[in-house]
SEDRENFI-31903 format. One record per residue (C-alpha): x, y, z; residue in three letters. Coordinates in Angstrom, 3 decimals. Example, Ala and Ser with C-alpha at 12.3 -4.5 7.8 and 13.67 -1.06 7.14 Angstrom:
SITE          x          y          z   type
SITE     12.300     -4.500      7.800    ALA
SITE     13.670     -1.060      7.140    SER
//
This chain:
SITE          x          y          z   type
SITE    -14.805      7.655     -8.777    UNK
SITE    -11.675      8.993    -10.339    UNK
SITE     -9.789      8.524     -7.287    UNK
SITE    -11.114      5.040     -7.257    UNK
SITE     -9.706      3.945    -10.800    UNK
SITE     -6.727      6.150     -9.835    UNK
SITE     -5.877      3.675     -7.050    UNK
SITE     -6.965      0.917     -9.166    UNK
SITE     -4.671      1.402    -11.757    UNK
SITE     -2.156      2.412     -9.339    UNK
SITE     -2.167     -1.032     -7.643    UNK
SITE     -1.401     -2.259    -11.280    UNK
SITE      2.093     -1.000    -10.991    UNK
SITE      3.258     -4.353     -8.570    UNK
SITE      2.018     -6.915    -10.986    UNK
SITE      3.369     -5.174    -14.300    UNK
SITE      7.257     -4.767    -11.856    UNK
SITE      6.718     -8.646    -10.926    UNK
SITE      6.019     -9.399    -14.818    UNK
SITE      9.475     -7.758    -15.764    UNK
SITE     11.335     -9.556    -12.752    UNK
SITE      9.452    -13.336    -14.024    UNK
SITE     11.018    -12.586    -17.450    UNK
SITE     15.020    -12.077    -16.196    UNK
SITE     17.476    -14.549    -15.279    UNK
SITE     17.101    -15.887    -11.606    UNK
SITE     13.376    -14.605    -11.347    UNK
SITE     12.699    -16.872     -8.565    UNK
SITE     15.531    -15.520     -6.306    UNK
SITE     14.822    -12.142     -7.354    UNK
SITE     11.055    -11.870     -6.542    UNK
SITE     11.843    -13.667     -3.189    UNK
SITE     14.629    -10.870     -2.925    UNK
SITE     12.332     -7.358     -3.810    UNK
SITE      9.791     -9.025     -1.826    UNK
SITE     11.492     -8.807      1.753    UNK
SITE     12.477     -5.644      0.452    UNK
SITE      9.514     -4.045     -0.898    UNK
SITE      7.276     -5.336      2.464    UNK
SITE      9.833     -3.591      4.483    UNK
SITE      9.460     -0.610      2.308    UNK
SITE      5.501     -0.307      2.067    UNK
SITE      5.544     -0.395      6.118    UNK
SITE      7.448      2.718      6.131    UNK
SITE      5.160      4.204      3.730    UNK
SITE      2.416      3.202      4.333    UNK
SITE      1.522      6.066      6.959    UNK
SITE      2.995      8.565      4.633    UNK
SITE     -0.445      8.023      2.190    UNK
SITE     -2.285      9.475      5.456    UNK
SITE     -0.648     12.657      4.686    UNK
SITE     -3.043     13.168      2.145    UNK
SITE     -5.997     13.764      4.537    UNK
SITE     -3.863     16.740      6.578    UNK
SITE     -4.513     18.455      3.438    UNK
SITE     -7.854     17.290      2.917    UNK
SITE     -8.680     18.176      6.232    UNK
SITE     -6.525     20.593      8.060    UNK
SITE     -4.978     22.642      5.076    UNK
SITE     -8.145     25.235      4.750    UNK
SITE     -5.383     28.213      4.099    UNK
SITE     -1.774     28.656      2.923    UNK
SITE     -1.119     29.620      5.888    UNK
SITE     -1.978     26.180      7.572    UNK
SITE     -0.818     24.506      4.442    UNK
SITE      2.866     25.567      4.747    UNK
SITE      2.690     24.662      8.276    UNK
SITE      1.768     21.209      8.167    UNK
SITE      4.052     20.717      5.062    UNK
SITE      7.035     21.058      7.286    UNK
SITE      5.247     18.685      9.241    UNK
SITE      5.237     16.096      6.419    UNK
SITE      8.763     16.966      5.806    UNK
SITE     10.203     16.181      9.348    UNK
SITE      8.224     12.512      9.158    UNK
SITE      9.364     12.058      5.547    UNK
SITE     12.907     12.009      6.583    UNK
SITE     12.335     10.491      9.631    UNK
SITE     11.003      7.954      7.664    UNK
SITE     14.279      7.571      4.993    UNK
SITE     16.765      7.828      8.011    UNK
SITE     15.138      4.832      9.359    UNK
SITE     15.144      3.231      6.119    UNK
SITE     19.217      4.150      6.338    UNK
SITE     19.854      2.905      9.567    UNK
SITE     18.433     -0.490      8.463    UNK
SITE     20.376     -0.955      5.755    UNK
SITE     23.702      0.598      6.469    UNK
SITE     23.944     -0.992     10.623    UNK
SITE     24.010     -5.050     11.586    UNK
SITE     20.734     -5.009     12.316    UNK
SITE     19.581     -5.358      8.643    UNK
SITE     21.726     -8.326      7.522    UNK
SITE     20.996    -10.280     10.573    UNK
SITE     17.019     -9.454     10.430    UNK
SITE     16.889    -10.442      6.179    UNK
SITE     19.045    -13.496      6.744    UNK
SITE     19.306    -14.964      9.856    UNK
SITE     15.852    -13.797     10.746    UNK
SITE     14.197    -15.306      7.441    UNK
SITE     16.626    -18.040      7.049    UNK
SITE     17.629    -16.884      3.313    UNK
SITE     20.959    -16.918      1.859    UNK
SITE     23.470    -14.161      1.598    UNK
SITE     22.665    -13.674     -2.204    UNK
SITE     19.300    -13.035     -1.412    UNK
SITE     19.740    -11.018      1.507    UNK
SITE     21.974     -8.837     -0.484    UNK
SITE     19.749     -8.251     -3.305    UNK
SITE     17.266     -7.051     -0.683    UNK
SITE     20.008     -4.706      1.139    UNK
SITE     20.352     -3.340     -2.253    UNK
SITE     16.764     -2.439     -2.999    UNK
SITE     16.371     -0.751      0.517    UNK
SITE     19.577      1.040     -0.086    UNK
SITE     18.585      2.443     -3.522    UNK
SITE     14.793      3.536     -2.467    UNK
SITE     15.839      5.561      0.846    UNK
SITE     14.429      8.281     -0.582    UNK
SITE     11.231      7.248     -1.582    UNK
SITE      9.633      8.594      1.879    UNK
SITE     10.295     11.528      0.941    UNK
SITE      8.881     11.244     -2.374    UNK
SITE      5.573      9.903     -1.557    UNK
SITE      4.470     11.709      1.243    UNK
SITE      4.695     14.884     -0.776    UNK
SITE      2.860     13.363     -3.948    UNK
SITE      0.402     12.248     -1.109    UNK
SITE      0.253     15.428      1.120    UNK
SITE     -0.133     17.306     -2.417    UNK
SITE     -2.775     14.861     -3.812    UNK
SITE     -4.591     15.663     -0.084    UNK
SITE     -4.695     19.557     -1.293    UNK
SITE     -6.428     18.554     -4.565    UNK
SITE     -9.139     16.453     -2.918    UNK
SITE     -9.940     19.568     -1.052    UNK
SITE    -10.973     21.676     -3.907    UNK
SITE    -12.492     18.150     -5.602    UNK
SITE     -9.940     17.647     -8.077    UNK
SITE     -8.798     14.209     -8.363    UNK
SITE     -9.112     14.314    -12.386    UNK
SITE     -6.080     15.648    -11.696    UNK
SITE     -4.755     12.853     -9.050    UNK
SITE     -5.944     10.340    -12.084    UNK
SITE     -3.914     11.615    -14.528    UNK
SITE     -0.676     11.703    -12.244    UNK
SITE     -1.260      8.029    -11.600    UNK
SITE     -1.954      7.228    -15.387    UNK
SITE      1.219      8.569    -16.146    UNK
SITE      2.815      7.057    -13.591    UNK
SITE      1.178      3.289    -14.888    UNK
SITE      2.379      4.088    -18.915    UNK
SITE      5.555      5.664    -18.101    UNK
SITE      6.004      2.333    -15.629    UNK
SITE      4.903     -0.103    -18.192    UNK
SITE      7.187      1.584    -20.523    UNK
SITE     10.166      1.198    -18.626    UNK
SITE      9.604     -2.118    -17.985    UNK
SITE      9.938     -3.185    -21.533    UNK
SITE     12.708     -0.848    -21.782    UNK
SITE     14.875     -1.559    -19.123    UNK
SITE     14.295     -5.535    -19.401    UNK
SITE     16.797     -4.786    -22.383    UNK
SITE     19.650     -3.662    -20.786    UNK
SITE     22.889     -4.984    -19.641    UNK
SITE     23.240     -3.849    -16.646    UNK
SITE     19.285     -4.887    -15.569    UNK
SITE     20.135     -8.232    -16.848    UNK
SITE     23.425     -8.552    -14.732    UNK
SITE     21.763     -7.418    -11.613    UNK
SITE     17.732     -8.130    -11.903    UNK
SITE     16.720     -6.211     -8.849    UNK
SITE     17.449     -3.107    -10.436    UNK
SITE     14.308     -3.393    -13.114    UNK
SITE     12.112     -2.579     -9.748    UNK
SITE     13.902      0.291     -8.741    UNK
SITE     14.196      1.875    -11.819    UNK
SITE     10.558      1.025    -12.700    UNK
SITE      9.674      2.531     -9.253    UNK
SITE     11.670      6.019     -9.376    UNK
SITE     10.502      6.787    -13.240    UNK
SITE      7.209      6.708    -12.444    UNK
SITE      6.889      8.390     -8.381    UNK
SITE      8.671     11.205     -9.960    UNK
SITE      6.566     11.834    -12.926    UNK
SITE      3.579     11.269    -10.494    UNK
SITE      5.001     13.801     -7.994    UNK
SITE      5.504     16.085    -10.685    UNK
SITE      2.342     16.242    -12.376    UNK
SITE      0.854     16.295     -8.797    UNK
SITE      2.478     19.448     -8.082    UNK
SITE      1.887     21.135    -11.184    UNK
SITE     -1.592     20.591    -10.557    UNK
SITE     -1.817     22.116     -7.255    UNK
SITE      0.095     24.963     -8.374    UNK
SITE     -2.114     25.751    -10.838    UNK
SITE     -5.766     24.814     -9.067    UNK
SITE     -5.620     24.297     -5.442    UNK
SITE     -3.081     27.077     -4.383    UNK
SITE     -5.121     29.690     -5.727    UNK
SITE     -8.099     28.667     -4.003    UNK
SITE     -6.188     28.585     -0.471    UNK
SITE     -4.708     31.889     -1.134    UNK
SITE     -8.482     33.353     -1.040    UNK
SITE     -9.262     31.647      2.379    UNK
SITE     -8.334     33.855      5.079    UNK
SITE     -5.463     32.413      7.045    UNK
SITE     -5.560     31.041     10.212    UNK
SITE     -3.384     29.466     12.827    UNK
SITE     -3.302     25.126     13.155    UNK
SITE     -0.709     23.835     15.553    UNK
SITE      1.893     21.325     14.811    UNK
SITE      0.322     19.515     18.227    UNK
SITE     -3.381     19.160     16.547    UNK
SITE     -1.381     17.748     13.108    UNK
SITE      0.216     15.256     15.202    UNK
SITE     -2.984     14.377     16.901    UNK
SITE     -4.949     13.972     14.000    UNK
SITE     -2.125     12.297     11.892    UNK
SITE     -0.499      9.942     14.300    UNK
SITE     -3.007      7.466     14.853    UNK
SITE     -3.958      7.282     11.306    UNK
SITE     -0.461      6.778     10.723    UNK
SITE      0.058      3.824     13.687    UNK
SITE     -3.208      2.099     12.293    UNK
SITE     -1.007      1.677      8.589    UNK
SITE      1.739      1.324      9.983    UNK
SITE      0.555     -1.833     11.978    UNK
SITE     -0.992     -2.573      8.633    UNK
SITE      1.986     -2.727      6.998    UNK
SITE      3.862     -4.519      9.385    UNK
SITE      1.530     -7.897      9.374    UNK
SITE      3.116     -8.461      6.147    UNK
SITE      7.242     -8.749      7.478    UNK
SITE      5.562    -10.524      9.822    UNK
SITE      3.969    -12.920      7.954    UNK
SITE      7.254    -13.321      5.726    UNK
SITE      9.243    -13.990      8.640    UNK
SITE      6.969    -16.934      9.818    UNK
SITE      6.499    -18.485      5.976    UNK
SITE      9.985    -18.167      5.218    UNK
SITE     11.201    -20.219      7.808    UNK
SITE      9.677    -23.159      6.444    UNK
SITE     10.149    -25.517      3.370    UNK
SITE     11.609    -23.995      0.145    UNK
SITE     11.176    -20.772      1.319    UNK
SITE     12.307    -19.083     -1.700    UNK
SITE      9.404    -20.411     -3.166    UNK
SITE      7.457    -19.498     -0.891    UNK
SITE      8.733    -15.870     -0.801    UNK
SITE      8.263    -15.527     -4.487    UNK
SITE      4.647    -16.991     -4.290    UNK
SITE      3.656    -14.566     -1.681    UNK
SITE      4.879    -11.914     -3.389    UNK
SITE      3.279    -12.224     -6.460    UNK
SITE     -0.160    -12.956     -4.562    UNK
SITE      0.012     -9.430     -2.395    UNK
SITE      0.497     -7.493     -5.746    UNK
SITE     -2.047     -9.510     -7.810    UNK
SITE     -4.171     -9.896     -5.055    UNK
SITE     -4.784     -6.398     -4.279    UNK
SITE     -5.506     -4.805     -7.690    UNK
SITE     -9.256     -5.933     -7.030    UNK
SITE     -9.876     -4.205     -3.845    UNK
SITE     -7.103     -1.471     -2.955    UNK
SITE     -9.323      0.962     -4.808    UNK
SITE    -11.730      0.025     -1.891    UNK
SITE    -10.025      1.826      0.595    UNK
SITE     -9.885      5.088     -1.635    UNK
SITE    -13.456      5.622     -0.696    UNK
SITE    -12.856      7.000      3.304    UNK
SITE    -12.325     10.199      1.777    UNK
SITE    -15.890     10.536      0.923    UNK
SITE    -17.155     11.120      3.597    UNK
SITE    -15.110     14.099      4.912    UNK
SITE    -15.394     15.638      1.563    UNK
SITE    -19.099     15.516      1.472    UNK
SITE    -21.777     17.499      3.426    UNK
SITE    -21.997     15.196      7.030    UNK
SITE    -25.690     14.789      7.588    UNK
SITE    -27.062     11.450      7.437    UNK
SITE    -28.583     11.245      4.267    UNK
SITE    -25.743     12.017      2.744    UNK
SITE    -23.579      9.239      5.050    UNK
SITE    -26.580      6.583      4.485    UNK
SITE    -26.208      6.969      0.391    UNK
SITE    -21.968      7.017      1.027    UNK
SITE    -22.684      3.923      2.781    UNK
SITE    -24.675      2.101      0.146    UNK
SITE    -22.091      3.357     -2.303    UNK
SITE    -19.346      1.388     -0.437    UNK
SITE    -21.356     -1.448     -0.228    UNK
SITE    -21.899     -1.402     -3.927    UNK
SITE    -18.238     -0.743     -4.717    UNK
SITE    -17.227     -4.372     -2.543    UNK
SITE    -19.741     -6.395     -4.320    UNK
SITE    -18.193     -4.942     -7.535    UNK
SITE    -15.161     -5.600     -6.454    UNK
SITE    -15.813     -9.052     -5.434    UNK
SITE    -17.390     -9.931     -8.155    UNK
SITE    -14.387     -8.857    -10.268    UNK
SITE    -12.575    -10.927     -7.925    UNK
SITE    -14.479    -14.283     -8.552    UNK
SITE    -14.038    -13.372    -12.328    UNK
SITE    -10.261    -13.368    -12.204    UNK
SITE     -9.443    -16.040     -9.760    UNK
SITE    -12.169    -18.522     -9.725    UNK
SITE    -11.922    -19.644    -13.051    UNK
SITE     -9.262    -20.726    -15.899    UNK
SITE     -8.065    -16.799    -16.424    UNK
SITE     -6.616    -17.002    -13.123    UNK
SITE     -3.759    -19.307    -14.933    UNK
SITE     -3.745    -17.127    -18.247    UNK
SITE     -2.858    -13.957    -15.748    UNK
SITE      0.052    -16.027    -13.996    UNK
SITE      1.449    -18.088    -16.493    UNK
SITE      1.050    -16.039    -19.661    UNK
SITE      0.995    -12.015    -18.408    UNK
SITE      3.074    -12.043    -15.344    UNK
SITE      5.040    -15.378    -16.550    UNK
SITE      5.800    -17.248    -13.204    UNK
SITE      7.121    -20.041    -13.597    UNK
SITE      4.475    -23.295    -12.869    UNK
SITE      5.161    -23.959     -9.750    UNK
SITE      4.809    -19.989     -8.290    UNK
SITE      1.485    -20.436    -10.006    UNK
SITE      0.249    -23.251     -8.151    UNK
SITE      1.078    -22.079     -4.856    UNK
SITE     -0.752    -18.819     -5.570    UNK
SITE     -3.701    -20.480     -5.920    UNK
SITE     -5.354    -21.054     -3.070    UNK
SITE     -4.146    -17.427     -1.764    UNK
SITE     -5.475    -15.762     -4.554    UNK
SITE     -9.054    -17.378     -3.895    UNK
SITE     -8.765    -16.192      0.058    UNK
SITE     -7.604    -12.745     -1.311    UNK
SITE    -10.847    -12.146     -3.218    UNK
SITE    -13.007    -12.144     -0.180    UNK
SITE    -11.396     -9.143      0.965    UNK
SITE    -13.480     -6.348     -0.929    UNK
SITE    -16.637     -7.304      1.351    UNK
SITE    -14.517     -6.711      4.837    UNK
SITE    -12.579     -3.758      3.415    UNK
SITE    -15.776     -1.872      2.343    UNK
SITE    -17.079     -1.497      6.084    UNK
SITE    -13.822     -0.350      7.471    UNK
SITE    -13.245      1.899      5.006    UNK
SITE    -16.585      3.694      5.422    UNK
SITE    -16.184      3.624      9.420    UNK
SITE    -12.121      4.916      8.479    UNK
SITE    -13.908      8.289      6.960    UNK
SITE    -16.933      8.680      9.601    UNK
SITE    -13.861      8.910     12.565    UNK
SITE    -12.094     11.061     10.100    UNK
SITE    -14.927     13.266      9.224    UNK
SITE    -15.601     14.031     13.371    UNK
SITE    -11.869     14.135     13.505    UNK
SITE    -11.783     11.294     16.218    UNK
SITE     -8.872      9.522     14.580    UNK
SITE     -7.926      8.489     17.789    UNK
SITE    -10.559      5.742     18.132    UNK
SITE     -9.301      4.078     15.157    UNK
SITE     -5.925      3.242     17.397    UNK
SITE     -6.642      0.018     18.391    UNK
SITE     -7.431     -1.595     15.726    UNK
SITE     -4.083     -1.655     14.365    UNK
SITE     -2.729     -3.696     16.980    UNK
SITE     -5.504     -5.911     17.417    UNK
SITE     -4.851     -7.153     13.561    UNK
SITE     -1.149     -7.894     14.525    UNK
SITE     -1.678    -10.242     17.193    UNK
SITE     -4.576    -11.672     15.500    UNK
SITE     -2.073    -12.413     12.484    UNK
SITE      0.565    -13.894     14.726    UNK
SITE     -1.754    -16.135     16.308    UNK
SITE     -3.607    -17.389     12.782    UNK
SITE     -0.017    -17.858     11.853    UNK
SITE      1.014    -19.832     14.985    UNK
SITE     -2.105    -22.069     14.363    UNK
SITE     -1.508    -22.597     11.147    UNK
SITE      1.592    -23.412     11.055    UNK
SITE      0.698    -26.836     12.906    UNK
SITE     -1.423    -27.656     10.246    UNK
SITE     -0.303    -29.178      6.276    UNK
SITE     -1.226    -26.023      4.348    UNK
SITE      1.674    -24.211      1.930    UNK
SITE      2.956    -21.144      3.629    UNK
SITE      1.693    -18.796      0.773    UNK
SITE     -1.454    -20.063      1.782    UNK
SITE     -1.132    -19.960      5.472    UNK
SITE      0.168    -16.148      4.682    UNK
SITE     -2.784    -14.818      2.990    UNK
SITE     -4.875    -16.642      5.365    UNK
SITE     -3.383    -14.909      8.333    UNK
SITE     -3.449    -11.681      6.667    UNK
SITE     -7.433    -12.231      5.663    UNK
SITE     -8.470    -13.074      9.311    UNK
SITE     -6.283     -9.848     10.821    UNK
SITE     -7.960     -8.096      8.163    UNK
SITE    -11.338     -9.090      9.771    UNK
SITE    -10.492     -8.236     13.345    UNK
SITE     -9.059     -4.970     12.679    UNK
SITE    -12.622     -4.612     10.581    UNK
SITE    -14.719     -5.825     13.822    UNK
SITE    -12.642     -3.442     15.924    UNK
SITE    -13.175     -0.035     13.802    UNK
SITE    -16.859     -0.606     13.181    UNK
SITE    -17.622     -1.103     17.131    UNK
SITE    -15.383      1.418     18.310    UNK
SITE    -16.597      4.793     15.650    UNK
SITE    -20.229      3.389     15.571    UNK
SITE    -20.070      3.536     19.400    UNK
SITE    -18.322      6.636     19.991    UNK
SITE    -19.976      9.016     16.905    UNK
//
């Protein structure tokens, strides 16, 4: 449960950045902006927040720990050169603007985020790979306070860089300061904690060889599955933007993903139970029934938020968009709140393939929800619906055929 409400209030961090951004000059442009940037960002990291289970799984010595931590290293940077060559080449300018049919303002401001968080790889798949060491020895109190600081230092800095000049002159800035104050004092705490709990307990294992060969095979198609995750949402911004007002659209889309997934990112949190835990069935049926409670919760909290009148308070009066972002998160925000219910089944079946360490079956699934959200897209795109709408939607239906795909595939093979 702590890792739950750590993830929870983690997910807070997008709406509070998006809050700051609503309240500067040219919010509309700039939330449209950090959004092609930020999408592009969370693909590449995305797989990084697998690291954690190397160390909740492989890591059972120092010995193995140090191994696979050069491991981590080597796809951190891989991860920030990328991230380099996309900024700094052609390719970049071309894909933001010609690509999403934006203008050069906009595509700049998103150059410039990129450019400033190329070394956020690095940054998060050590507080991840670290935070993977303290779930081993069952200490995510620890993981909950790193993210708690992380959320007050974040909210914090919102309210005090909002004030200054140079935020003011160039708004996309407030996002990447907001970001960098708080990963680092995350990262920090992180490691202070495993220095001080989880590296003495590894020191008293007796060591034992892993090969950089079994870390790849375990970690890669963990990593392709989020990875193709992450990538249905450029995807889905390339086909929405291409339509009317797609600043508007941008904007709207971006404030739904963040909103939108406070409610059930804490959701996926749970696959880690079920390595952690004793695997006999009893102990996977009563994990199961857990998960099942956790997405009716969720749900529930859902319906509470964007079903009814506080939906409006939350957009108009906390996060401040402007009325017209508000109304074309509507509809999304409804679609998002089903999600809970899908996400609880393949988050359970996500730590039953990662308990038997058959990671591998979980491959597919990734690519089956990209072409399912390229062809909800296509199809939807014929009809009259908003493209924030058709967005979500497209992501929501993916979402259930990746879910479909995982269930049949470990509950076949296990």
């Amino acid at each position: 449960m702590p890792l739950a409400l750590t993830v929870f209030a983690f997910d807070l961090r997008s709406p509070l950045v998006n809050s700051g951004m609503a309240r500067l000059p040219q919010s509309k442009e700039t939330l449209a902006a950090f959004g092609l940037a930020w999408t592009l960002m969370i693909f590449l990291c995305l797989p990084l927040q697998q690291v954690s289970h190397l160390g909740l799984v492989l890591a059972k010595n120092i010995k193995a720990k140090r191994k696979i931590q050069k491991f981590v290293l080597l796809i951190c940077l891989s991860f920030s050169l990328a991230s380099a060559l996309f900024v700094f080449t052609p390719f970049g300018a071309w894909y933001l603007e010609n690509l999403h049919q934006v203008n050069h303002e906009i595509g700049e401001s998103a150059r410039y985020a990129l450019m400033a968080l190329i070394p956020l790889p690095l940054i998060i798949g050590m507080t991840s790979y670290h935070s993977g060491l303290l779930m081993r020895v069952h200490r995510t109190d620890l993981i909950s306070y790193a993210t708690f600081a992380n959320i007050g230092l974040s909210l914090f800095s919102v309210y005090l860089f909002i004030q200054l000049e140079s935020v003011n002159r160039n708004p996309i800035r407030l996002p990447i300061y907001v970001i960098y104050v708080g990963s680092i004092v995350e990262f920090a705490v992180i490691l202070l904690g495993y220095l001080r709990t989880a590296q003495p307990s590894l020191r008293k294992i007796p060591n034992s060889s892993i090969s950089y060969y079994r870390a790849a095979r375990f970690f890669l198609p963990l990593a392709t599955v989020m990875a193709l995750q992450g990538f249905s949402r450029p995807v889905i911004n390339l086909f929405v933007s291409r339509g009317h007002d797609s600043v508007a659209v941008l904007a709207a889309i971006s404030v739904s993903y963040s909103l939108g997934g406070i409610h059930y990112g804490w959701i996926n949190s749970l696959k880690s139970l079920v390595p952690a835990f004793p695997n006999t069935k009893d102990s996977q049926h009563k994990i199961m029934g857990f998960c099942i409670t956790c997405g009716v919760s969720s749900f529930i909290l859902a319906s509470v938020l964007f079903f009814t009148p506080l939906r409006n308070y939350i957009l108009l009066k906390l996060i401040a968009v402007t009325p017209e972002i508000a109304e074309l998160c509507t509809v999304p925000l409804v679609l998002s709140a089903f999600l809970p219910l899908i996400a609880l089944f393949r988050t359970y079946y996500h730590g039953v393939a990662m308990a038997k360490q058959q990671t591998v079956l979980l491959a597919p699934s990734g690519p089956t929800r990209i072409v399912g959200t390229i062809l909800i897209l296509v199809a939807l795109s014929q009809t009259s619906l908003h493209g924030a709408t058709i967005g979500i939607a497209a992501l929501v239906g993916g979402y259930i055929l990746e879910t479909i795909v995982v269930v049949w595939l470990v509950f076949r093979n296990t």
